[in-house]
C-alpha positions, 0 to 999 in steps of 0.5 A: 723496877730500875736500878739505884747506885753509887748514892751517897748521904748522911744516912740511906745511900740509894733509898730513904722510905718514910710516911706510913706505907711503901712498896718497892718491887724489882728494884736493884740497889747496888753500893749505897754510901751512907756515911758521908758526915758533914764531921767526917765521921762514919755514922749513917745507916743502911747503905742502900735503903733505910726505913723510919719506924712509922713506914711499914715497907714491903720489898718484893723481888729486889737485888741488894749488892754492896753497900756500907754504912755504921749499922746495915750496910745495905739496909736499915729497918727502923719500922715493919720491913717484909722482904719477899724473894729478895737477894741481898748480898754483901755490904759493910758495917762498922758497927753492927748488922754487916748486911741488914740491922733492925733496931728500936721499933723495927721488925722484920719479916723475910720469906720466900726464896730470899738469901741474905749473905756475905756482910762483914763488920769492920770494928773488931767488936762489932756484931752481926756479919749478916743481921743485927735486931736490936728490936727494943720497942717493936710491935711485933717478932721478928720472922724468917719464914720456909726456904730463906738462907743466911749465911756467909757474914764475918763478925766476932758475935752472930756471923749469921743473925745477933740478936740483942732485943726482941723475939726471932720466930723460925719456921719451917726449912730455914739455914742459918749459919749461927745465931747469937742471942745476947739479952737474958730479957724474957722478952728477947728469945728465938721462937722455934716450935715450927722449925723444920729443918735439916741443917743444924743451927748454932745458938750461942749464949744458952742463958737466953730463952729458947722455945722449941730449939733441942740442945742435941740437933738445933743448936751447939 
């Protein structure tokens, strides 16, 4: 539990989780600075939390508010990152995922009641208002499972989720404003045999590979 504010550093305003495992629960992160560069320049990541691609991290409970940072402005997944009933709200990039980025080995799961919503990029051609994965050497797909809501980013490409590398899996009741999927790889794709939802999903970039998404009710 507890709160974590107003940090600052190079990269991981409020939280640095390295080593091989970490657990955070009911924990409140609110408006991590991680662009605080010795040159002056704007290149650190995840505003409130970042992880290294060795830890497999479980975050269950915990509040995200604000935050900024180059890429994920209020966290970055370089490794396994499970968010369970998480609210996460807000944060700034300037380069990509306004809200949460996932890049390299990094993998995401987010389940439960979780909401992410209302990242922004500041760069005009920056990507993913709410989430980036660019998830080139992860071991496993990334996963939003029943009842998770994202929504509310500002981004020219993927206001809700830009996808670049890597596989996305949806399932049951998911909202999503939008997708973006940029990579025509076959491994970058968007799983989605065991979506059932009711709100209709933009998928942008119709050349990437999509499983069990129909033209007519789950995308544009």
């Amino acid at each position: 539990g507890g709160t974590y504010e107003n940090g600052a550093a190079q990269s991981a305003g409020n939280m640095y989780l390295a080593g091989t495992t970490a657990t955070v629960t009911g924990v409140t992160f609110k408006n991590g600075d991680a662009t605080l560069q010795c040159d002056g320049t704007t290149n650190g990541n995840g505003g409130n939390l970042q992880s290294t691609s060795s830890c497999a991290v479980t975050v269950t409970g915990c509040t995200f508010e604000g935050g900024k940072a180059m890429r994920g402005g209020s966290i970055a997944a370089f490794g396994q990152m499970n968010l369970i009933d998480c609210t996460v709200g807000g944060g700034e990039a300037a380069s990509g995922g306004g809200t949460v980025f996932v890049y390299q080995k990094g993998y995401i799961n987010i389940t439960g009641n979780t909401e992410i919503f209302g990242g922004k990029v500041t760069n005009s051609s920056a990507t993913g208002g709410t989430i980036n994965i660019n998830s080139f050497e992860a071991e496993g797909p990334n996963y939003i499972g029943d009842g998770v809501k994202i929504h509310s980013g500002t981004a020219s490409q993927g206001s809700g989720i830009y996808l670049s590398n890597g596989a996305l899996a949806l399932a049951g009741n998911v909202q999503i404003e939008n997708i973006w999927v940029y990579n025509t790889s076959e491994t970058c794709y968007i799983d989605a045999t065991d979506l059932n939802t009711t709100t209709p999903i933009q998928v942008a970039a119709n050349y990437a590979k999509k499983i069990g998404i129909s033209a007519t009710d789950k995308t544009d």
